[in-house]
C-alpha positions in Angstrom: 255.9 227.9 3.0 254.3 224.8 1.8 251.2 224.6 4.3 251.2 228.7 3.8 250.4 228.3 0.3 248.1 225.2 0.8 245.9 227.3 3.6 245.8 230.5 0.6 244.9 227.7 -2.4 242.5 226.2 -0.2 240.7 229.3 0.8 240.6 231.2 -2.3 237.3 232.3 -3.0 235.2 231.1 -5.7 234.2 234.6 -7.0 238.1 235.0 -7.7 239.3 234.9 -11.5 242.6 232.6 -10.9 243.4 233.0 -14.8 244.7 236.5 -13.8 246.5 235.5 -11.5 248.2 233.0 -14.2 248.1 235.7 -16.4 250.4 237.5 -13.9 252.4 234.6 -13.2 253.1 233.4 -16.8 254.1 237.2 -18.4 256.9 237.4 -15.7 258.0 234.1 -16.4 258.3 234.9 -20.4 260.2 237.9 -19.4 262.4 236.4 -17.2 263.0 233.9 -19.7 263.5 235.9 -22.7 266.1 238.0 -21.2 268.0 235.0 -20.3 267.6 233.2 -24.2 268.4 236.4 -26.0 271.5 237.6 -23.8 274.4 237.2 -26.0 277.0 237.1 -23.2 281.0 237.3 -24.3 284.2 238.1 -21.9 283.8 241.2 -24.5 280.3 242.5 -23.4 276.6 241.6 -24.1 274.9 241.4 -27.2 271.3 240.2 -28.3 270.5 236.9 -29.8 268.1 238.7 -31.7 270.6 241.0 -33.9 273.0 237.9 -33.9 270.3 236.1 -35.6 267.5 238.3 -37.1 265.5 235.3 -38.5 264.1 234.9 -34.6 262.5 238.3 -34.6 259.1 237.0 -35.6 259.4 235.4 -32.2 259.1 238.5 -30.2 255.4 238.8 -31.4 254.8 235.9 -29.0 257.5 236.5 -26.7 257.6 240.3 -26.0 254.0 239.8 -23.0 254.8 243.0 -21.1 251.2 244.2 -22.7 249.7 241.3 -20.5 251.0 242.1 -17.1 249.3 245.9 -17.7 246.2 244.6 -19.2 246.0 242.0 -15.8 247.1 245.3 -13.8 244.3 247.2 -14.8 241.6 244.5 -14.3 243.1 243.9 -10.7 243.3 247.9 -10.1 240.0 248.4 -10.7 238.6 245.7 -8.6 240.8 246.9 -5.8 240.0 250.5 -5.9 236.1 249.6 -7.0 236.2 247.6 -3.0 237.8 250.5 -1.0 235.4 252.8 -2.5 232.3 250.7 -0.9 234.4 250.4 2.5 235.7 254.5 2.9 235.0 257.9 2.0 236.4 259.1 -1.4 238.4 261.6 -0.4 240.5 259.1 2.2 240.7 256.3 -0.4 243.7 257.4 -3.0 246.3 257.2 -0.7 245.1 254.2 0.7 244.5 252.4 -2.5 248.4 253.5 -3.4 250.1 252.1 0.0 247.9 248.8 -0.4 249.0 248.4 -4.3 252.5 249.7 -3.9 253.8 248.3 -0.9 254.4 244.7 -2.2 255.8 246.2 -5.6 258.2 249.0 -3.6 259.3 246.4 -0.6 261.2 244.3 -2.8 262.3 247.0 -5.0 264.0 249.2 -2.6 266.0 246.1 -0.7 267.3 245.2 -4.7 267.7 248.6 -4.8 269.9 249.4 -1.7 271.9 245.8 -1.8 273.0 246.2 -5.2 274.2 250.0 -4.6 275.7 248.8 -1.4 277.6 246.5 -3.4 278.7 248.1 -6.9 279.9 250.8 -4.1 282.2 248.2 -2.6 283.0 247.1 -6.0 284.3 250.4 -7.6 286.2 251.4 -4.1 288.1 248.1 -4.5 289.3 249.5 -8.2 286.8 246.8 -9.9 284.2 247.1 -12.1 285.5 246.7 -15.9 284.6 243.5 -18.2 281.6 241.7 -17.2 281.3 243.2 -13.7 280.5 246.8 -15.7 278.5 245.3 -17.6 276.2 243.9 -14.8 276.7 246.9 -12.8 275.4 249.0 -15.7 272.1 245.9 -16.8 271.3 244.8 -13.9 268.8 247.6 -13.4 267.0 248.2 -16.7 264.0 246.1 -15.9 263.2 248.9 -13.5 261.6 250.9 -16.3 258.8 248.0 -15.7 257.9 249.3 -12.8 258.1 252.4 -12.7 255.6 252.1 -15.8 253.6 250.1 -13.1 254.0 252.7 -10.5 252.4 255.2 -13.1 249.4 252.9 -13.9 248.4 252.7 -10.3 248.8 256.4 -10.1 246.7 257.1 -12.7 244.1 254.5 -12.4 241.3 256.7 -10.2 240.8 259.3 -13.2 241.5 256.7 -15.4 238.6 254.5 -14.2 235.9 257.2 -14.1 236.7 258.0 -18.1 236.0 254.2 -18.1 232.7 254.0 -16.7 231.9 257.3 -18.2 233.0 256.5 -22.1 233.7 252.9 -21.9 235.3 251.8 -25.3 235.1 255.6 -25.9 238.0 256.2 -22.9 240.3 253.4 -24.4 239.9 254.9 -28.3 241.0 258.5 -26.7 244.5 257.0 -24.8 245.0 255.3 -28.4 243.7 258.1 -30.8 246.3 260.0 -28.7 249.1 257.6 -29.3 248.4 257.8 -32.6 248.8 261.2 -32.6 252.2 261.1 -30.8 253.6 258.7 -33.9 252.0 261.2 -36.8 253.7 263.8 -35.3 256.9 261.7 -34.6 257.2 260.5 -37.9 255.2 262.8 -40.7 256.1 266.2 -39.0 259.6 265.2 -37.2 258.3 267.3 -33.9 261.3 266.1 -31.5 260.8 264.4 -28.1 257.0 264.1 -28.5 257.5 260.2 -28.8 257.7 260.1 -24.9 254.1 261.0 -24.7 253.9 257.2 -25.3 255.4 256.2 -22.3 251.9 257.2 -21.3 249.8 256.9 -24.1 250.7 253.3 -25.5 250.7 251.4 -22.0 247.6 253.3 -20.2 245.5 252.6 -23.0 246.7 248.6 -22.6 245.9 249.1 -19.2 242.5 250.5 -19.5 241.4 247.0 -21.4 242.1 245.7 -17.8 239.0 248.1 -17.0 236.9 246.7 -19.9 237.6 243.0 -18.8 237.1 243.8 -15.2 232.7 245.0 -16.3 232.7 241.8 -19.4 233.2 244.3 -22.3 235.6 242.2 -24.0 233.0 240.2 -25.8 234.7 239.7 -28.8 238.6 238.5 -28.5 238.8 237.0 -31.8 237.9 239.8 -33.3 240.0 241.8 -30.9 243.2 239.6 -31.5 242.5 239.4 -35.2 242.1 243.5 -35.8 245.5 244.1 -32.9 247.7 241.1 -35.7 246.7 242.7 -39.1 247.4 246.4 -37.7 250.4 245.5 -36.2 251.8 243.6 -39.7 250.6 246.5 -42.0 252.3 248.9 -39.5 255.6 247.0 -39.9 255.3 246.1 -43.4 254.0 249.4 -44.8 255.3 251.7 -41.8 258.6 252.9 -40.5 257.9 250.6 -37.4 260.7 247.7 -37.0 259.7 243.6 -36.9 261.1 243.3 -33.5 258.6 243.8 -30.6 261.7 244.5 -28.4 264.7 247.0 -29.0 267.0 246.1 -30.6 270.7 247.5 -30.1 271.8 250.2 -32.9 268.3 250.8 -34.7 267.2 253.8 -35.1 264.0 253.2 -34.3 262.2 250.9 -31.5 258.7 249.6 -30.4 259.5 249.6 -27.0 261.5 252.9 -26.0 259.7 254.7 -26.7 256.3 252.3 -27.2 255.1 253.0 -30.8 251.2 252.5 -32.2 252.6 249.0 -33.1 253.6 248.3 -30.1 250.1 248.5 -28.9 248.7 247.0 -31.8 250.7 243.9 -30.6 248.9 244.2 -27.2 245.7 244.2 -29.0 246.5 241.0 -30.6 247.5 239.7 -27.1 244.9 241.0 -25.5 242.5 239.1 -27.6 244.3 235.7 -28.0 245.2 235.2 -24.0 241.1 236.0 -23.6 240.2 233.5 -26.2 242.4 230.7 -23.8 240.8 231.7 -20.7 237.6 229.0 -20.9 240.2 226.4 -21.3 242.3 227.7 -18.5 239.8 228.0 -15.9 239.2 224.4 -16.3 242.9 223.6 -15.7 243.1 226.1 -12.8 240.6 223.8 -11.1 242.6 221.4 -10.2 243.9 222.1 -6.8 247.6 220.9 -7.7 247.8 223.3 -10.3 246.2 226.6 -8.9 248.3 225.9 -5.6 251.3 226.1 -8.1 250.2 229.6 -9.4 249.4 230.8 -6.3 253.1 229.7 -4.9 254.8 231.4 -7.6 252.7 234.8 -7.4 253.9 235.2 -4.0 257.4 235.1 -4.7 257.2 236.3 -8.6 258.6 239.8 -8.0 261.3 239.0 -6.5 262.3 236.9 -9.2 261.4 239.6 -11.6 264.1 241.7 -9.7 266.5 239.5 -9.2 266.7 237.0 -12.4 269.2 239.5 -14.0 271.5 238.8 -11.5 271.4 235.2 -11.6 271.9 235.3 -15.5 275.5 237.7 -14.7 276.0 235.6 -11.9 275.6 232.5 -14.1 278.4 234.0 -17.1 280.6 235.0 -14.0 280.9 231.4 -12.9 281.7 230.5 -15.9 284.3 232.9 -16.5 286.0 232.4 -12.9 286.1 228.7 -14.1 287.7 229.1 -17.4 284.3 228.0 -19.0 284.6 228.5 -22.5 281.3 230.8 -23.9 280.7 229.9 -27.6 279.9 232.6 -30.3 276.4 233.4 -29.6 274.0 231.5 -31.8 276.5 228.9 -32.8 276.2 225.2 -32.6 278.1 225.4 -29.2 276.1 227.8 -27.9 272.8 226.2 -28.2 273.6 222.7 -26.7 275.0 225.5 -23.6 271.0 227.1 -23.7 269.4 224.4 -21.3 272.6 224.0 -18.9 272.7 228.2 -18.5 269.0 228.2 -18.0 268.9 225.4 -15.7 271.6 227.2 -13.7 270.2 230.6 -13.8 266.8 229.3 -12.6 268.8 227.3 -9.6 270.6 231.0 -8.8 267.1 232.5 -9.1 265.7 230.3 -6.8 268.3 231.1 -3.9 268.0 234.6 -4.5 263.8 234.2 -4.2 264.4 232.1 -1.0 267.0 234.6 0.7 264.5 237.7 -0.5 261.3 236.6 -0.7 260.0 237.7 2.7 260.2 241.4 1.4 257.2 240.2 -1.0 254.8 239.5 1.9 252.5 241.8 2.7 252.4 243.8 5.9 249.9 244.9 7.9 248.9 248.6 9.1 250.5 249.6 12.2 247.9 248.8 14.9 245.9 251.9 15.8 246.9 253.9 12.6 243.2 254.2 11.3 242.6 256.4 14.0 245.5 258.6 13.6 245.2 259.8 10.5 241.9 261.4 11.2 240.9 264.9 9.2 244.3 265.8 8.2 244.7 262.1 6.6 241.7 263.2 4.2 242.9 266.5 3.7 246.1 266.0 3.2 247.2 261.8 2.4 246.1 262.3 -1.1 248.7 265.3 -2.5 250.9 263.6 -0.2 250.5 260.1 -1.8 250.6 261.6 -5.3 253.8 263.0 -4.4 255.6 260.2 -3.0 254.3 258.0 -6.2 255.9 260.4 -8.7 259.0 260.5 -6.9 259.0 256.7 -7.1 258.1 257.2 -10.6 261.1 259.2 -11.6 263.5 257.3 -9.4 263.3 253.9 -10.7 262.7 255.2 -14.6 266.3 257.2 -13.8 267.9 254.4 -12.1 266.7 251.8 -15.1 268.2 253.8 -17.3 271.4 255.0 -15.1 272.5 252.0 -13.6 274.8 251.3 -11.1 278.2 251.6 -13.2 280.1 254.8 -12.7 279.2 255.8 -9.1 282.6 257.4 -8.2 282.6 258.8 -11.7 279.6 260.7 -11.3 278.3 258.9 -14.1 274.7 260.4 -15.5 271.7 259.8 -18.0 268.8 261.6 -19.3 265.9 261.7 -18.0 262.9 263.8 -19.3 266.0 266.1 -20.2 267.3 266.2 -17.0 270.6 264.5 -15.9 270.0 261.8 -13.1 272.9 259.7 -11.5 272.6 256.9 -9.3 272.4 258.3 -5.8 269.9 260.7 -7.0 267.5 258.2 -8.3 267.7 256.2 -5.4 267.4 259.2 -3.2 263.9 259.6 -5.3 262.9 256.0 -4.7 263.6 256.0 -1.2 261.8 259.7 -0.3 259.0 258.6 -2.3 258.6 255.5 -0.8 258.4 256.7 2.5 255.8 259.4 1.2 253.3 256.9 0.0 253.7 254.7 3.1 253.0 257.9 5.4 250.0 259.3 3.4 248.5 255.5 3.5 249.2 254.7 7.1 246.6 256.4 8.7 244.1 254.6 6.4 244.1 251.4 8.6 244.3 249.4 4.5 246.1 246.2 4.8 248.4 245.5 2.1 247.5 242.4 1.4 246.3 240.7 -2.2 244.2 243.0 -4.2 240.3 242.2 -4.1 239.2 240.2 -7.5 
């Protein structure tokens, strides 16, 4: 691994932006982070640090940096769909541009996916799965809603990225003129359900800044930064939007499910203040120690993403199993415990990364597959592709929401109004998988790191 990531440090080229891919790195690692600070963990259940102590809200408006894995999504999806465009025909290059973006993001998903049904199955048939067990059975999958958001963004970024060279600015003020639309309606007129919309609405329109960065249209991040803070605060202070730029448990109301117009004021603001860093940043990304560090930990950072949940459980289990006592969240007790439960969690992490990590690698085309796919590939990949993406889509959104609890029980949640259980979102995620890896496989695309 070492000399791996030594030969990739050493021949990165010098055209490549390396503070995106620190960008990349450093959002995960908040998230991963942040979920293990604010779980409140009890032999009762899990609560949130951030109810338990609603002084620390403020913090989530540095914390919550989902906004700038999209944003550093759409800069790299346009670069990588921008390069196959100059290699292939158009009509062959949307299916190809979705196995080559999606195959290191579904790989590792679907293995999480299939060992963790495989074993909350084996759980429930042995009469398990109440107290802290449920619990994980039931968590352990809601940061799947990340990517299926992710699977929508490289979906959608072809149609997306001719608005952008067509309207420029223009394109980004009509995904957030329509989010603002969404929350007037929500709000003012009480239409019901129309607050989905902003699944869409609120993160596409973060991920077309990506676009602007990726043509230099960002010229003015300060003022960016500065106009995304003081919307954001009047929203909150004047608006029915809550502090918290996460959800909160019990409020009637969240900025994140669905994502509300302050929600993506606060990506503004983040958006303009990680651009204002990036001079600095380069400099430090220079140093070969350093850049072979971030180029380490991209290669192995969804994996992490996937699996840090299960460290933290695994983590409180321990504990448990060893008659551990787990202070009242928040109290004295509980913070001196912080560093020990991180230090473990990151240790448990680690394993995980080492045992799964090789899912993450990217895998070449089957030899002699550019050939195959010859007039039917053009004709037909695309719709195909499309397909198999939204199936993905639906299948990790139901599963994130869903979980694994309840298996035998038949156990269900809503999705788009429609009742999805477990084996039915990973039936989705599985079908559509193999979809987009069929429509792409005739292209000949390697699956390798996106062109920057």
């Amino acid at each position: 691994m070492g000399s791996s990531v030594r030969e990739l440090a050493g021949a990165t080229p010098a055209t490549r932006d390396r503070y995106v891919d620190l960008l990349r790195v450093a959002s995960l690692g908040a998230v991963v982070l942040g979920h293990w600070l604010m779980a409140a963990v009890t032999p009762d259940g899990v609560g949130n640090l951030l109810a338990v102590v609603p002084a620390l809200q403020p913090l989530t408006w540095l914390l919550q940096v989902m906004p700038v894995f999209f944003f550093v999504g759409g800069f790299s999806h346009a670069l990588s769909y921008r390069s196959l465009l100059r290699k292939r025909p158009e009509d062959s290059v949307y299916s190809a541009f979705l196995r080559a973006r999606l195959q290191r993001l579904l790989r590792p998903t679907m293995v999480f996916v299939l060992v963790w049904g495989a074993a909350a199955l084996l759980v429930q048939l042995l009469g398990g799965g109440g107290g802290l067990t449920g619990v994980t059975l039931r968590m352990v999958t809601q940061p799947l809603w990340f990517i299926g958001i992710y699977l929508a963004m490289v979906a959608f970024t072809p149609p997306l990225l001719k608005l952008h060279e067509r309207y420029g600015w223009g394109a980004f003020a009509g995904l957030a003129g329509a989010a603002v639309a969404v929350d007037v309606l929500r709000f003012a007129a009480g239409v019901p359900y129309v607050e989905f919309l902003n699944f869409a609405f609120v993160w596409l329109a973060v991920h077309q800044l990506g676009f602007l960065r990726a043509d230099g249209r960002i010229r003015r991040p300060a003022l960016l930064a500065g106009a995304g803070l003081v919307t954001a605060g009047a929203l909150v202070a004047f608006g029915p939007y809550p502090l918290s730029m996460v959800g909160m448990p019990g409020e009637k109301v969240s900025n994140m499910a669905p994502p509300t117009l302050a929600l993506l004021a606060h990506g503004l603001w983040l958006v303009g203040a990680v651009e204002l860093l990036r001079a600095p940043a380069a400099r430090l990304l220079d140093r070969p120690r350093v850049w072979r560090t971030v180029v380490a930990a991209n290669g192995v950072a969804m994996t992490a993403f996937l699996w840090h949940l299960t460290a933290m459980f695994g983590v409180y289990g321990a504990m448990l199993a060893l008659d551990v006592e787990l202070p009242a969240p928040a109290s004295a007790a509980w913070w001196a415990q912080v560093p020990l439960r991180i230090a473990l969690a990151a240790a448990l992490t680690a394993g995980l990364v080492a045992a799964f990590r090789a899912f993450e690698r990217p895998v070449p085309a089957p030899p002699g597959a550019a050939g195959a796919a010859g007039a039917a590939g053009a004709t037909g990949a695309g719709p195909l592709a499309a397909l198999g993406a939204t199936l993905c889509l639906l299948g990790v959104l139901g599963l994130s929401m869903v979980g694994f609890g309840g298996l035998l029980d038949g156990r269900t949640a809503l999705l788009i109004a429609i009742p999805v259980s477990a084996p039915a979102a990973v039936a989705m995620t599985l079908g559509g998988w193999l979809l987009v890896e069929r429509a792409g496989r005739g292209t000949g695309v390697r699956a390798g790191r996106p062109a920057r």
